[in-house]
C-alpha positions, 0 to 999 in steps of 0.5 A, a space after each residue: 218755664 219760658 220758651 225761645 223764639 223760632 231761630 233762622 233755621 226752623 228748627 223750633 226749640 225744645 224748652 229749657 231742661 227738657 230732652 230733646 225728642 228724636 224721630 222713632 228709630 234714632 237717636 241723637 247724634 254728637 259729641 259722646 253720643 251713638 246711634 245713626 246720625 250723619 256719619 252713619 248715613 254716609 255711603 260706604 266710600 265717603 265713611 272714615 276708613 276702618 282698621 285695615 284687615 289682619 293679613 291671613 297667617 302664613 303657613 308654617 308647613 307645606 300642603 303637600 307635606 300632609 299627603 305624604 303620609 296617606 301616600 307612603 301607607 298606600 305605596 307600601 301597601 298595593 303599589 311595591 308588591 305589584 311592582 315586585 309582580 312586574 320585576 319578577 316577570 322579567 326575571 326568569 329562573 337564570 337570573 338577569 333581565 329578559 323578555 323570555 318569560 314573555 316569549 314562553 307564556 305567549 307561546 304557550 298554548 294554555 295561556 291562549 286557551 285560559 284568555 280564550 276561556 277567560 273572555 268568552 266567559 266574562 262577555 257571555 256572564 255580562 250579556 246574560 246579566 244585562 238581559 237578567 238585570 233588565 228585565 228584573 229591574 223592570 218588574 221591581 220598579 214597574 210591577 206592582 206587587 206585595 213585597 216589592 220594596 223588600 227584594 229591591 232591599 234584598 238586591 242591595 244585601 245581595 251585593 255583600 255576598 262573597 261568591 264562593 256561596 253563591 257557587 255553594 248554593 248551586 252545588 246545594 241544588 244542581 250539584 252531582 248529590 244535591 237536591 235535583 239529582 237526589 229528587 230525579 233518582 227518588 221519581 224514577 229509580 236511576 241509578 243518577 241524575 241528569 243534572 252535571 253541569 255545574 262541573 262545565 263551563 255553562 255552570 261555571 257561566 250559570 254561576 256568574 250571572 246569578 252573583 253578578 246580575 244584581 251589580 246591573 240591576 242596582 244602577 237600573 233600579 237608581 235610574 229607573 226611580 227617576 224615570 218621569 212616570 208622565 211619560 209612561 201614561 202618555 205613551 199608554 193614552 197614546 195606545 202604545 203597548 207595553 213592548 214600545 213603552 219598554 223599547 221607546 220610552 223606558 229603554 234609552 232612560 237606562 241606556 247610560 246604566 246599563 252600560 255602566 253596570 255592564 262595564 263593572 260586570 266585565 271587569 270583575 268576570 275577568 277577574 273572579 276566581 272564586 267562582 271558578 275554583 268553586 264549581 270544580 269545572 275541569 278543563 274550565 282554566 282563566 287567567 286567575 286559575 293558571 295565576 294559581 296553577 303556576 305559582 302554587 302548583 307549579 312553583 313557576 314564579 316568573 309565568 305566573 307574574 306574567 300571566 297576572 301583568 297580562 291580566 292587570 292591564 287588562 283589567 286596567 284597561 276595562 276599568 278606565 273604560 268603566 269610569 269613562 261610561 259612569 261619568 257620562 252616565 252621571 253615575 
């Protein structure tokens, strides 16, 4: 086996029938050979261009032709029957179109008394459940005690409940044969109890804020969980009590989730009509009773569509309010 001379470009050739050895992680590059060689260390610009990309597929159907079946369901479904609430509104029993079933329900004295009724409860239900909420939520998520973990569970079950139990269960306790009165009449020998009322507008408003304070405290509870607890051993090192902590540190944490919850608490207070029927309160009537009254009792459609316009809007109105609070408060 004879070998070859150095040639003019210092590449020292291999021996006759042998292969020629590459460096580790190569492979020799030519013709019908693969592997990294000079091409493959070219940059991107000077490499042979490739196949050029396949054009994307047109659509055949538009995007906006998909939507239309959803929109159609829903149209059907909620937006023509409130649209038959407003036509028939300003349709009075003669016939025609006219204003007059505006005029008549606003110059009704009950239909003031019921939006009267209907506001100062919605906004005395939402305080009592603001304050109830606060000071639950405070305890659940700073007050260590056995079982914490299973009422704050407890709060979201709470949610699913319909109100009309909420109200049965008062009846049950503070109702004119329930527990309290039965106990009061076995201790002192009267001939009834004390407690009646359930059948006022304070039970009615008793009602309201056990059923919706846990819509204010499960927002406090969400917020309070990422509360940063250094702050609050800060303020105690610092000798701050547990009133200032509160007031200082904890309060403008859940300023945002109380105004949220706050707002949703209104809007369904403006709005709950189980709770109302319920209680049997007399002389206790809200824009959804005299709804009620008017359609069912009275059979005065155009009044009572009125009435549920009036109380839409407002309900829309509180709404938007409602959603404009939740997006600042992140929720």
């Amino acid at each position: 086996m004879t070998t070859t001379g150095t040639s003019a470009t210092g590449i020292t050739p291999t021996p006759t029938g042998t292969t020629p050895t590459t460096p580790t992680g190569t492979t020799p590059t030519g013709p019908g050979t693969t592997g990294t060689g000079t091409a493959a260390l070219r940059p991107p610009a000077e490499q042979a261009p490739g196949p050029a990309l396949a054009p994307a597929r047109s659509r055949s159907v538009p995007t906006w032709v998909w939507a239309l079946p959803p929109v159609a369901v829903l149209a059907l479904a909620f937006l023509y029957p409130l649209a038959l609430v407003v036509q028939q509104s300003f349709t009075p029993d003669e016939g025609g179109v006219s204003l007059d079933p505006y005029a008549d329900v606003f110059a009704s004295e009950v239909f003031r008394d019921a939006l009267t009724t209907t506001v100062w409860l919605a906004v005395g239900s939402t305080l009592g459940c603001l304050v109830l909420g606060f000071v639950l939520a405070l305890v659940i998520a700073f007050v260590p005690f056995p079982g914490g973990k299973a009422v704050a569970r407890f709060v979201d079950v709470f949610l699913s409940f319909p109100s009309f139990l909420i109200t049965l269960a008062l009846l049950f306790v503070y109702g004119s044969v329930g527990m309290a009165n039965g106990l009061w009449t076995d201790v002192t020998g009267a001939a009834e109890g004390p407690f009646h009322f359930l059948t006022t507008p304070w039970g009615v408003l008793l009602a309201e804020i056990t059923y919706f304070t846990p819509f204010v405290m499960r927002p406090l509870l969400a917020a309070f969980s990422q509360l940063d607890t250094s702050q609050l051993e800060v303020a105690s090192s610092l000798g701050a009590g547990p009133v200032r902590i509160v007031r200082q540190v904890i309060l403008p944490e859940a300023l945002p989730a109380l105004a949220a919850g706050g707002s949703l608490v209104l809007v369904m207070c403006l709005n709950e009509f189980g709770i109302v029927l319920f209680t049997g309160a007399k002389g206790v009537t809200t824009l959804p009773m005299l709804v009620y009254s008017k359609a069912i009792l009275e059979s005065d459609y155009p009044a009572a569509c009125v009435v549920a316009v009036v109380n839409i809007a407002i309900s829309v109105g509180l709404y938007s309010l409602y959603r404009v609070v939740s997006r600042r408060a992140g929720a």
